[in-house]
C-alpha positions as CSV (number, residue, x, y, z in Angstrom):
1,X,9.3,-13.9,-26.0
2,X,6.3,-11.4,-27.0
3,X,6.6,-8.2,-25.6
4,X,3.9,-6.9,-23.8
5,X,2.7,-3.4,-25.1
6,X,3.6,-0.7,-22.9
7,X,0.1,0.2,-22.2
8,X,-0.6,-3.3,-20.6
9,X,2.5,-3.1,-18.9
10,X,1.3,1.0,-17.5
11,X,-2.2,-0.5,-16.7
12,X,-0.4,-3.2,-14.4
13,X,1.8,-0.7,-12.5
14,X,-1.5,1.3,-12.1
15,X,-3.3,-1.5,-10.7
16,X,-0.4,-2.0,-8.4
17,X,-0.6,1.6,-7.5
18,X,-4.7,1.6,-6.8
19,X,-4.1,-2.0,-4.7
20,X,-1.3,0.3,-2.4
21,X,-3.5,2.7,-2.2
22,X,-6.4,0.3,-1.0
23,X,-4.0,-1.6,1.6
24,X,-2.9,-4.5,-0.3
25,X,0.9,-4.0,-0.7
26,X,0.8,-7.8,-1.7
27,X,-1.3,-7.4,-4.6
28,X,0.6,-4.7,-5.7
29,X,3.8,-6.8,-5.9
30,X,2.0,-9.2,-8.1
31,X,1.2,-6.7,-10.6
32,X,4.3,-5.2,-10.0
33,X,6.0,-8.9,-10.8
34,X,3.9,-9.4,-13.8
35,X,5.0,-6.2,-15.1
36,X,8.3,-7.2,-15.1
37,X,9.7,-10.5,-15.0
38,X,6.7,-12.9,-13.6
39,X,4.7,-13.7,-17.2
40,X,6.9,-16.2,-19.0
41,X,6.1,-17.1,-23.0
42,X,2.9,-18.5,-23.7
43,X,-0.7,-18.6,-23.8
44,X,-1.6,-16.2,-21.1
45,X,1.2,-13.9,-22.0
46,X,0.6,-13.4,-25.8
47,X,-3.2,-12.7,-24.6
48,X,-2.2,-10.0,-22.9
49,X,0.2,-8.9,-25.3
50,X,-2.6,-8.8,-27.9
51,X,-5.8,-7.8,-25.4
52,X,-9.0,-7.4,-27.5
53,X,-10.9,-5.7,-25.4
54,X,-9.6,-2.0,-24.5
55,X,-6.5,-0.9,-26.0
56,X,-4.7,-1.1,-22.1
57,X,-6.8,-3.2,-20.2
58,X,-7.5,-0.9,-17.6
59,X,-11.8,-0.7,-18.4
60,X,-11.4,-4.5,-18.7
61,X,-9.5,-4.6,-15.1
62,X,-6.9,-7.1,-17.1
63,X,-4.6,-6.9,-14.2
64,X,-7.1,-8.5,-11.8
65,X,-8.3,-11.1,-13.8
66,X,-4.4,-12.3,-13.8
67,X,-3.9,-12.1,-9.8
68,X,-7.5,-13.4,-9.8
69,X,-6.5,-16.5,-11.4
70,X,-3.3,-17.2,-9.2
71,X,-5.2,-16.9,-6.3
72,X,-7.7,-19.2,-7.2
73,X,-5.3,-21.8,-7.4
74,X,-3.7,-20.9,-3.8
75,X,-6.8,-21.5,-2.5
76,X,-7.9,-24.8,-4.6
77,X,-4.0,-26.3,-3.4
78,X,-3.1,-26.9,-7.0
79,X,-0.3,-24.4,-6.9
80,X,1.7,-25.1,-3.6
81,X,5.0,-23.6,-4.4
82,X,2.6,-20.3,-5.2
83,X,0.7,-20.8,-1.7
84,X,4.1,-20.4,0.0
85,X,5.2,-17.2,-1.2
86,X,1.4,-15.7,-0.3
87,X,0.1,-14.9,2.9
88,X,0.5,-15.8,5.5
89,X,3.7,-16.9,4.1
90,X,6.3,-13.9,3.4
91,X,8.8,-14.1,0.1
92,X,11.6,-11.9,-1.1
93,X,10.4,-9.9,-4.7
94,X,12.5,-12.2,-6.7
95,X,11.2,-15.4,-4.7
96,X,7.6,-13.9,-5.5
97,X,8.1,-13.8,-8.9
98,X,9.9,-16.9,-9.9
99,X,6.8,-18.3,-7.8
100,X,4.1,-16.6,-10.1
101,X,6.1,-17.4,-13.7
102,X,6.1,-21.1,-12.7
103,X,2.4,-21.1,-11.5
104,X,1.7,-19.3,-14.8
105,X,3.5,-22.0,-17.1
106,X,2.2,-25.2,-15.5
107,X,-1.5,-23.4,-15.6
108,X,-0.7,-21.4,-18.6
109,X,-3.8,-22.8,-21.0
110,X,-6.1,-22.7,-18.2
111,X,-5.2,-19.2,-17.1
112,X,-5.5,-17.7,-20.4
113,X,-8.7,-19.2,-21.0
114,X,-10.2,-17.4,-17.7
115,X,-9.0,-14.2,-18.6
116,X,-12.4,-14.1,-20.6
117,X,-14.5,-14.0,-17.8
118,X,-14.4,-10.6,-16.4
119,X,-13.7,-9.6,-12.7
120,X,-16.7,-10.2,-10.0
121,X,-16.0,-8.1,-7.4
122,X,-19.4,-8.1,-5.2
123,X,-19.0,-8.7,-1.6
124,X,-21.6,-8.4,1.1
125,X,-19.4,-5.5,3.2
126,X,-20.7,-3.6,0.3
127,X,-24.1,-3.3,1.4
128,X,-22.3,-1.5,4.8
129,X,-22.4,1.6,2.2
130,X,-26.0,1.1,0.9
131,X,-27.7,0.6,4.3
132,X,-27.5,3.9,5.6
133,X,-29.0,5.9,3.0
134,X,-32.0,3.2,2.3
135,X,-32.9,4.0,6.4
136,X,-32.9,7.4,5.4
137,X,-35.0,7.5,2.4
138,X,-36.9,5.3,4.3
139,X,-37.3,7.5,6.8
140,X,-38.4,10.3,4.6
141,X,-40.7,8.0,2.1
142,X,-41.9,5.2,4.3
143,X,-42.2,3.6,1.3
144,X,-41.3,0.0,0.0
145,X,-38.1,-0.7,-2.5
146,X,-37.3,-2.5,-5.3
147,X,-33.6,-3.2,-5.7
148,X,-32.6,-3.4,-9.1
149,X,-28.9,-4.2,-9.5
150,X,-26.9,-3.7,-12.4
151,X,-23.7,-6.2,-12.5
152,X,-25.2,-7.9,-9.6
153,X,-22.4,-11.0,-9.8
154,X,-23.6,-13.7,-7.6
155,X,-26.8,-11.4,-6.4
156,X,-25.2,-10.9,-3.0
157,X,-26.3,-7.7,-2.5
158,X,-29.7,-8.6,-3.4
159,X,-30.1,-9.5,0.3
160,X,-28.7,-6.2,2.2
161,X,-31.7,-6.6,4.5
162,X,-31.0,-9.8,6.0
163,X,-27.8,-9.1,7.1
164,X,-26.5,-8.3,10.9
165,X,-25.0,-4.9,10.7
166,X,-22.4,-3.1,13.3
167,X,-21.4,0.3,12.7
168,X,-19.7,0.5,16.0
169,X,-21.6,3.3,17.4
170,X,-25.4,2.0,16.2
171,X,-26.4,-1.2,14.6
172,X,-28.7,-2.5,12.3
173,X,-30.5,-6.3,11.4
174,X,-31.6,-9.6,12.9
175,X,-29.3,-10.4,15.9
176,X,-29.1,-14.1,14.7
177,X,-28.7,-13.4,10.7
178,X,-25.3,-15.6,9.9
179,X,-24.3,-12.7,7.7
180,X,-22.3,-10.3,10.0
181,X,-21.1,-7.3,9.0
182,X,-18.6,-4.8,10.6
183,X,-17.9,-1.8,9.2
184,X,-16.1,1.1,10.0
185,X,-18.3,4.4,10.0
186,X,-16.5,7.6,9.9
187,X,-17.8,11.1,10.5
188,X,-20.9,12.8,12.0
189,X,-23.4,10.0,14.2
190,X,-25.8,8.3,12.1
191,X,-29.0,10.6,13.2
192,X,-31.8,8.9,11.9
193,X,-34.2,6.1,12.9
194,X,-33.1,2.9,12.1
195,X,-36.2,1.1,12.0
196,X,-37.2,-2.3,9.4
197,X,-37.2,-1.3,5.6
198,X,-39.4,-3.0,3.2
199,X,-38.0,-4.3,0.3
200,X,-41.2,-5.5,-2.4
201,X,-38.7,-6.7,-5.0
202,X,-35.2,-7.5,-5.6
203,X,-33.9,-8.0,-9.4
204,X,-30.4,-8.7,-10.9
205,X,-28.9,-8.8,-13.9
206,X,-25.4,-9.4,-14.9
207,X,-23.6,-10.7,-18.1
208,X,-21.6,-13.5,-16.8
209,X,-23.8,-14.4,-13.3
210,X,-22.0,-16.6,-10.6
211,X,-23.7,-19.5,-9.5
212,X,-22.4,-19.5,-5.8
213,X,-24.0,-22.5,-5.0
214,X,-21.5,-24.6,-7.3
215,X,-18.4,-24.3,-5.3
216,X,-15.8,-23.7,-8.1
217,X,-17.7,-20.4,-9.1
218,X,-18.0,-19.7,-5.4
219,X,-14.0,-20.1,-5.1
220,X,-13.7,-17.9,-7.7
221,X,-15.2,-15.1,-5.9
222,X,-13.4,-15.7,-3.2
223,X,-10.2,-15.3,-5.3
224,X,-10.7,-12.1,-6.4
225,X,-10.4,-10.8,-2.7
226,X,-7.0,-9.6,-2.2
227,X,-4.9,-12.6,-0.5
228,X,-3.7,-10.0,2.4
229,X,-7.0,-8.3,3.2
230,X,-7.7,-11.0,5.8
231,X,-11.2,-9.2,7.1
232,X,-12.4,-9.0,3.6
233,X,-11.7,-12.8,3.0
């Protein structure tokens, strides 16, 4: 079997490390696992094991387009025996990775092809991060903005001004907007107004834009969330 290069196999256990870090001990044992046992010969593997595009994946988030791919198929149902070891469900470490080798094998050519497209990680809790300082400099300005987003994915962000917002303390957007965000403000109140902002233009660009209207692109989004971080999903 083709050995991995040790700096694939570090930028793995780092990912693992950074998903601990950020509350997804699950994720972290699927890098964890593919760092050790979980990637059986073939396509996918010797991919890795020869990675074009930085020399250990870590720019190129490698590991995440992996656990992005097997949680894709836990959430189409083509992967049963993978759904059960992910949550809700619980598994023992070996359990987990015997579970990921065998999804890998029997989706080995499609997996390896994917690990082209690069990691989409915009969700709209994001825009919990950009609200608060567009109220103030719109506060200061009273001016109108033009977004302009770099890597804007699927453009979700585009629309930070449509959503409901609830900060726990104060709260910001249309009552009725179907896009409700709670999000978890730390520190000092929020002391400034939070009136309407006026937004004149919003423009996105993005190398590899998602099409969330067509609902395998949409899943695929959905699959780079962390399987265990429930309120992100």
């Amino acid at each position: 079997m083709q050995a991995l290069p040790d700096a694939i196999i570090a930028s793995l256990q780092r990912q693992a490390k950074a998903c601990r870090d950020l509350g997804s001990p699950f994720t972290a044992k699927v890098c964890e696992a593919l760092a050790g046992e979980a990637l059986p010969a073939g396509r996918t593997r010797a991919r890795l094991a020869e990675w074009p595009l930085d020399p250990d994946g870590t720019a190129s988030a490698v590991a995440l387009r992996v656990t992005r791919s097997l949680h894709y198929r836990v959430l189409a149902g083509t992967a049963p025996d993978l759904a059960a070891v992910y949550p809700p469900n619980t598994a023992s470490d070996a359990e987990l990775s015997a579970a990921i080798a065998a999804a890998i094998s029997a989706h080995d050519d499609a997996i390896a092809v994917e690990l082209d497209q690069p990691p989409q990680t915009n969700e709209t809790a994001r825009a919990g991060l950009l609200l608060p300082g567009v109220l103030i400099l719109s506060n200061r300005w009273s001016m109108p903005f033009d977004v302009f987003e770099l890597g804007a994915s699927a453009g979700l962000l585009q629309n930070l001004s449509r959503f409901r917002y609830d900060f726990g303390d104060w709260q910001w957007g249309d009552p009725a907007a179907p896009v409700r965000l709670e999000i978890e403000w730390r520190g000092a109140p929020f002391a400034h107004d939070i009136g309407a902002i006026n937004i004149a233009r919003r423009q996105g660009c993005d190398i590899a834009p998602v099409d969330a209207t067509d609902p395998a692109q949409a899943l695929h989004l959905r699959a780079a969330i962390w399987a265990d971080q429930s309120a992100r999903m």
